[in-house]
C-alpha positions, 0 to 999 in steps of 0.5 A: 101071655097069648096063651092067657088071652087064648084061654079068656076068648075061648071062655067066653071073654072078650078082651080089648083095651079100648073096650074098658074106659079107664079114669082117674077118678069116678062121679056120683049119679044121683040115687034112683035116677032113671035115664028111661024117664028123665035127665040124671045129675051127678056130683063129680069129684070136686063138687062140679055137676053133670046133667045127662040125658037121653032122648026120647023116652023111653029109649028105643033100640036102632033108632037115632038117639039124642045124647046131651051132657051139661057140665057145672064148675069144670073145663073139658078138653072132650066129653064122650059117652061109652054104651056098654052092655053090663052082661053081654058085649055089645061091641064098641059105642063110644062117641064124642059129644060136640059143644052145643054151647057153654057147657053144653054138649051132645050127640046123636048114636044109635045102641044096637039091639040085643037078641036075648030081649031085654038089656041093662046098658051102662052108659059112661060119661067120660069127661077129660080135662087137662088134668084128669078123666072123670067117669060118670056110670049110669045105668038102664034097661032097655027091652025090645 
């Protein structure tokens, strides 16, 4: 087992659990949506709805950023949002959105920049109830 996580970092690989969100079961985001231009919905899995957005636009890096989840038809014990980069690891950025009102929650973050130009970030919405995590992808680009 060490020898395997060994071989994984020296490769190139970076390994750690809390890295990788896991769920139960996965929202659909609205097709063609753009984070940089507007809000996004999606459908979760029982008909419920996510609104999210990420302001200002377009999306600057290194600046403070303003995250805001509404959710429709469902209870969460805690909604947070987890920054990725989808080709490069760009370290932990997951935050915890506070209740701004019913339904409402938000934060402010700050994405990292990445020293090769441009990023295309997964930004993934994990909404946990009390009985299941329901994660939500959107995608952007971002470039400096």
């Amino acid at each position: 087992m060490i020898a395997a996580l060994l071989a994984t970092a020296v490769a190139g690989h970076y390994f750690s659990p809390l890295l990788l969100p896991e769920g139960d079961v996965t929202g659909v985001v609205e097709p063609g949506c753009d984070l940089q231009k507007q809000a996004c919905t999606a459908t979760l899995p029982l008909g419920q709805r996510l609104v999210f957005s990420v302001s200002p636009r377009p999306i600057p890096l290194l600046q403070p950023l303003r995250v805001e989840a509404i959710v429709t038809g469902v209870d969460p014990t805690k909604i947070e949002v987890d920054f990725a980069g989808e080709s490069m690891n760009m370290g932990y950025n997951r935050s915890e959105l506070a209740a701004t009102g019913p339904g409402r929650y938000a934060s402010t973050i700050s994405l990292p920049v990445c020293v090769s130009g441009g990023m295309t970030w997964l930004a993934t919405v994990i909404i946990t109830t009390e009985r299941q995590r329901i994660m939500v992808p959107f995608r952007f680009d971002t470039s400096h």
